[in-house]
TITOR-182684 format. One record per atom (N, C-alpha, C): residue in three letters; residue number from 1; atom name; x, y, z. Coordinates in steps of 0.02 Angstrom, whole numbers. Example, Ala and Ser with C-alpha at 12.3 -4.5 7.8 and 13.67 -1.06 7.14 Angstrom:
2
ala, 1, N, 660, -284, 390
ala, 1, CA, 615, -225, 390
ala, 1, C, 660, -165, 390
ser, 2, N, 642, -112, 354
ser, 2, CA, 684, -53, 357
ser, 2, C, 645, 2, 394
//
This chain:
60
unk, 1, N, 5889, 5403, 5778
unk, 1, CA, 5867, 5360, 5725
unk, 1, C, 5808, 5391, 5688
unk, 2, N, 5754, 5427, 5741
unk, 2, CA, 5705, 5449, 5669
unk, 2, C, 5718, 5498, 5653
unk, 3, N, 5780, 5542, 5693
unk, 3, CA, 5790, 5589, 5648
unk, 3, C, 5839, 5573, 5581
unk, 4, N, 5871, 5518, 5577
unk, 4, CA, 5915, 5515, 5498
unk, 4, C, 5835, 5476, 5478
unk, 5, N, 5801, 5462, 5475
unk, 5, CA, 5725, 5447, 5433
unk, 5, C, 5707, 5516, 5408
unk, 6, N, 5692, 5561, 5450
unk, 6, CA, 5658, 5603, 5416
unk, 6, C, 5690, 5649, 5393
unk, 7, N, 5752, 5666, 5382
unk, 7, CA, 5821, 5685, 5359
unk, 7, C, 5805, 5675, 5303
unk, 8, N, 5815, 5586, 5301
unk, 8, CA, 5797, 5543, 5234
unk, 8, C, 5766, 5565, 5184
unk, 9, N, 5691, 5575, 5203
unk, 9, CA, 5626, 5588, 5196
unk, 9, C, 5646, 5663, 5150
unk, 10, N, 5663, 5714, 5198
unk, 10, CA, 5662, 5779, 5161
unk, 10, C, 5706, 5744, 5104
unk, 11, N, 5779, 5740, 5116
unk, 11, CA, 5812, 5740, 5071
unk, 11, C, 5786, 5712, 4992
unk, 12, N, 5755, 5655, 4986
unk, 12, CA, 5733, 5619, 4959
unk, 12, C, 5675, 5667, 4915
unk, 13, N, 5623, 5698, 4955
unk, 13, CA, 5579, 5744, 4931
unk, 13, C, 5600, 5800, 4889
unk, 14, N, 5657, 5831, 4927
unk, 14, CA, 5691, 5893, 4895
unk, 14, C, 5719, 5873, 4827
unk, 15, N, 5748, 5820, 4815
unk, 15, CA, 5768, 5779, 4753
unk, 15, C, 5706, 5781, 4723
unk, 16, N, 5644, 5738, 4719
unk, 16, CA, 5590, 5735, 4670
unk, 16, C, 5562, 5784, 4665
unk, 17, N, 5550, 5852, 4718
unk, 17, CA, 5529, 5926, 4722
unk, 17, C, 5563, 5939, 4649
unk, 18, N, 5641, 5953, 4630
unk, 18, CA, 5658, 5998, 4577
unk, 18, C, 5647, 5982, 4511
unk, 19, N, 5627, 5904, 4511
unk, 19, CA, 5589, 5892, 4420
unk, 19, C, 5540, 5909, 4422
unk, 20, N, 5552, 5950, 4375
unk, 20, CA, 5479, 5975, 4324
unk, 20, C, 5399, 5955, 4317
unk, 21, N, 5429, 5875, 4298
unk, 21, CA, 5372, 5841, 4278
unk, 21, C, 5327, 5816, 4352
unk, 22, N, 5382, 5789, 4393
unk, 22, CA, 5355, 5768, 4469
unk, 22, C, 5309, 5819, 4490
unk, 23, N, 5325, 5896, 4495
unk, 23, CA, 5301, 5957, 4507
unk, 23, C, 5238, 5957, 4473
unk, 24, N, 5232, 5964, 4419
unk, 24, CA, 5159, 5962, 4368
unk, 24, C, 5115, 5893, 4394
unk, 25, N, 5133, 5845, 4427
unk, 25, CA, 5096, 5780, 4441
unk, 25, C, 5064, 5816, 4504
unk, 26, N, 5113, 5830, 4553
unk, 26, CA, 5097, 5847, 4624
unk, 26, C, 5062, 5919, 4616
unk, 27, N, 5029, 5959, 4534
unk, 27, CA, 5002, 6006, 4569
unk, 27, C, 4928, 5986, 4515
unk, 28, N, 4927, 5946, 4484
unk, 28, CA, 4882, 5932, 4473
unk, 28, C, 4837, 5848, 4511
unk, 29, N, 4881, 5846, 4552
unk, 29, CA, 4837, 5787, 4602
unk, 29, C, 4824, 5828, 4647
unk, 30, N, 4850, 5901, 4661
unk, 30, CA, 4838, 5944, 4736
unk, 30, C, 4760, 5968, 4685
unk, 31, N, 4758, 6004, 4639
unk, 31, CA, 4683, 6030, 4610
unk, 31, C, 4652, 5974, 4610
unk, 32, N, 4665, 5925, 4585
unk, 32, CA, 4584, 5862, 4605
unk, 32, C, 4578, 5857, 4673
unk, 33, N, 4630, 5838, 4704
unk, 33, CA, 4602, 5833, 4808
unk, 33, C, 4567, 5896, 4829
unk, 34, N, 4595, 5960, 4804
unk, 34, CA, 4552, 6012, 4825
unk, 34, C, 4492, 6033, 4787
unk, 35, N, 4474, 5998, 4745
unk, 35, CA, 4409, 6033, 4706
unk, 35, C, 4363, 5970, 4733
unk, 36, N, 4384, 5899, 4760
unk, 36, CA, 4350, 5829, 4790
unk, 36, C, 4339, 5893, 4867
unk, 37, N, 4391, 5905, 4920
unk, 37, CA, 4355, 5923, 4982
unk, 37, C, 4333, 5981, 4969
unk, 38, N, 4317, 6040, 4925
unk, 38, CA, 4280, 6093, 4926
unk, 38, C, 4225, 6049, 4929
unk, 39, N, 4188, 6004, 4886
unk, 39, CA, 4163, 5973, 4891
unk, 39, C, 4089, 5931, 4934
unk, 40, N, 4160, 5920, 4983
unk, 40, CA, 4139, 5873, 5026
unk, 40, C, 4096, 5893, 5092
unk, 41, N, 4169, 5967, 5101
unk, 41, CA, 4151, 6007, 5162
unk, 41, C, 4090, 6043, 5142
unk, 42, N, 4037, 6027, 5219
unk, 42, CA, 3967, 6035, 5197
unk, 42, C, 3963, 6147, 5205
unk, 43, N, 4007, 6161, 5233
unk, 43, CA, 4009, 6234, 5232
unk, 43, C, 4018, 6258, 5173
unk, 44, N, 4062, 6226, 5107
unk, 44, CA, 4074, 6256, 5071
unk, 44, C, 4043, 6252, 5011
unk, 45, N, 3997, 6185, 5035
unk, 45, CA, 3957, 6163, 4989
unk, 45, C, 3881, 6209, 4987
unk, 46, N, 3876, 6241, 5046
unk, 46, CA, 3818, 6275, 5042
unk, 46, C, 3822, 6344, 5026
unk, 47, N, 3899, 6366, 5012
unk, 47, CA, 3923, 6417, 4995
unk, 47, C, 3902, 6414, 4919
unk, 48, N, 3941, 6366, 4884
unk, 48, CA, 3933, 6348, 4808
unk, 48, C, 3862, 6338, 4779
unk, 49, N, 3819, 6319, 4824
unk, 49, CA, 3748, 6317, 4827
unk, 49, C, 3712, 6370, 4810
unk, 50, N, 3727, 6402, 4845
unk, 50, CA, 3701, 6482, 4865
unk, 50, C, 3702, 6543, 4809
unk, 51, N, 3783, 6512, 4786
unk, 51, CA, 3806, 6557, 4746
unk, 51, C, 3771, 6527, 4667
unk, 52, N, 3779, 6478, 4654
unk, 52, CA, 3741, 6433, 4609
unk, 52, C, 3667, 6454, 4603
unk, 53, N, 3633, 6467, 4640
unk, 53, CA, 3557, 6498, 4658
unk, 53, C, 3537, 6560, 4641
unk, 54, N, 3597, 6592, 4672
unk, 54, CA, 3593, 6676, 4663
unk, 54, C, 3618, 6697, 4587
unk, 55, N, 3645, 6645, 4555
unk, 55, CA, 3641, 6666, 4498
unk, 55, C, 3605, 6640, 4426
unk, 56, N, 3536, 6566, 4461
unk, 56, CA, 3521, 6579, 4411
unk, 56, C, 3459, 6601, 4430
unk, 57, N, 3462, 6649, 4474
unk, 57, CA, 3402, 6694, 4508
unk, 57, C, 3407, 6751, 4453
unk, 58, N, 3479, 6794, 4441
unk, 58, CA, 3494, 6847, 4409
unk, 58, C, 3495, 6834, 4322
unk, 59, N, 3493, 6772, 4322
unk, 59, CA, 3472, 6744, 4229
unk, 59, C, 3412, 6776, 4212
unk, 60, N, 3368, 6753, 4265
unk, 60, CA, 3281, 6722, 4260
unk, 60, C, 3251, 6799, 4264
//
């Protein structure tokens, strides 16, 4: 039984996967979720920090 669900599931996906437009939704909601947890995550945030610093060190 959960395998005809998740059968389902792909099948169903693989269908909305090949339009175009679905594709352009799902890759521009994937760039907002990933530019929100670069974000969030405090490692990468002190990365962006850093780098942010060091360059308006090289302005000045």
């Amino acid at each position: 039984m959960a395998f005809d669900a998740l059968l389902q599931a792909f099948v169903t996906m693989n269908g909305v996967a090949t339009n175009p437009f679905v594709l352009l939704v799902l890759a521009l909601v994937g760039a907002y979720l990933g530019s929100r947890v670069v974000e969030v995550i405090p490692f990468t945030r002190r990365i962006i920090e850093r780098r942010a610093a060091q360059a308006a060190a090289e302005r000045d």
